[in-house]
C-alpha positions in Angstrom: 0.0 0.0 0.0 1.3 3.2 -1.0 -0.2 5.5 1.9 1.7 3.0 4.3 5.1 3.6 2.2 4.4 7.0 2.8 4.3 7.7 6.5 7.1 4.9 6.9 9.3 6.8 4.9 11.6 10.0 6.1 11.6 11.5 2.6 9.0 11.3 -0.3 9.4 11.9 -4.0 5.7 12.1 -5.9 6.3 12.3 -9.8 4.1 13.0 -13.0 4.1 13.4 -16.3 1.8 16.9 -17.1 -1.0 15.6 -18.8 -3.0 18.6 -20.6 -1.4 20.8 -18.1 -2.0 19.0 -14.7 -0.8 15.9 -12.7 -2.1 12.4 -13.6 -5.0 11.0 -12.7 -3.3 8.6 -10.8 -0.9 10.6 -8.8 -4.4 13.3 -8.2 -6.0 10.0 -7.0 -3.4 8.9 -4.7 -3.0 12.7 -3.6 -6.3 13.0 -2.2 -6.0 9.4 -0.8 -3.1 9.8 1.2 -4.0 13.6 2.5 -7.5 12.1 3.8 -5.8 9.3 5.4 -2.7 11.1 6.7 -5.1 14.0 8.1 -7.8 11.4 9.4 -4.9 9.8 11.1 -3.3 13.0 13.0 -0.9 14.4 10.3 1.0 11.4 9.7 3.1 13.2 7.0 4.2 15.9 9.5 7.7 17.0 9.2 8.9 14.4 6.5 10.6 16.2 3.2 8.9 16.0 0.2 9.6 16.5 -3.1 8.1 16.9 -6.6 9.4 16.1 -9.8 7.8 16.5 -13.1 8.4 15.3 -17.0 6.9 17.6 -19.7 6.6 18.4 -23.2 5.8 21.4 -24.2 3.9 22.7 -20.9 1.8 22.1 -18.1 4.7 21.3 -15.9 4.2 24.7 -13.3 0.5 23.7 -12.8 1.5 19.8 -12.1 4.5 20.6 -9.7 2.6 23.1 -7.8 -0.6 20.5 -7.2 2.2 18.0 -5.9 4.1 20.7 -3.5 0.4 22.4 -2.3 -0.5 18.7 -1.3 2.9 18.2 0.7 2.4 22.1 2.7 -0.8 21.2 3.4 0.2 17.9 4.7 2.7 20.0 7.1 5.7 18.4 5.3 8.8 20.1 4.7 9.9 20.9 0.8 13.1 20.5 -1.0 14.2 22.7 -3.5 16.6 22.7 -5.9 18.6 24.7 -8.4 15.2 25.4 -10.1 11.8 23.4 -10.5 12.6 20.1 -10.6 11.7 19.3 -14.5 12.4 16.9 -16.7 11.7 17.8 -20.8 11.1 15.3 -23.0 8.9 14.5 -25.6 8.9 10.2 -26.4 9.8 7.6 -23.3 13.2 8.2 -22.3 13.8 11.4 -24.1 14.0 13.6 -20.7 17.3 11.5 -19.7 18.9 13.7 -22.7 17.6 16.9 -20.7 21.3 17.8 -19.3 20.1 20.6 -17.4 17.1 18.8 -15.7 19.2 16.0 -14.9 21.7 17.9 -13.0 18.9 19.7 -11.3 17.6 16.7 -10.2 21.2 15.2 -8.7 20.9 18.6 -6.6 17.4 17.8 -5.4 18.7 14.2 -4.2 21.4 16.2 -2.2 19.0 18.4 -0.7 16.9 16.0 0.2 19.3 13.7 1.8 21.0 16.7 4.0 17.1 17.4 5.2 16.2 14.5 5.9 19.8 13.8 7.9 19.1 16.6 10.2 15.0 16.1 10.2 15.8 12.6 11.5 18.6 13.4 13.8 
């Protein structure tokens, strides 16, 4: 179950492709999943770092990564950041590991998210 992942976890990492502007359906389902369960349950993704990553075309991408960060502040979590948003661009399967730029972005957001969660935990 991916809820129970979630509060066993220090860190967590939600990703989506932008699909006509927005997050999937399936992340968006899980989203308001886990935030009823987590809130129901007395804020059971308090103070664990979260971070979003997104893979886009041509747009959409601002609109997806916010949803995914608004869901982790409203869960009380803590974000990591990066050297900028933490996008992938790509257009066919596999096309956004050629994305230099987004890539080394991303290395950055691993990082940051390990030296959070290090003190978070400590």
């Amino acid at each position: 179950d991916w809820i129970a992942k979630m509060i066993e976890a220090d860190g967590i990492i939600l990703g989506s492709p932008s699909y006509f502007a927005d997050l999937s359906p399936e992340l968006k389902a899980l989203i308001d999943r886990a935030g009823f369960v987590t809130r129901a349950g007395g804020g059971l993704l308090r103070w664990k770092v979260g971070a979003a990553v997104v893979a886009m075309r041509r747009a959409g991408a601002c609109h997806a990564f916010d949803s995914i960060n608004h869901f982790f502040l409203a869960s009380q979590m803590v974000v990591a950041g990066s050297n900028a948003l933490n996008i992938g661009i790509g257009g066919e399967k596999g096309a956004v590991l050629q994305d230099a730029e987004g890539l080394a972005n991303l290395r950055a957001l691993g990082e940051n998210m390990a030296w959070l969660m290090e003190r978070l935990t400590a």
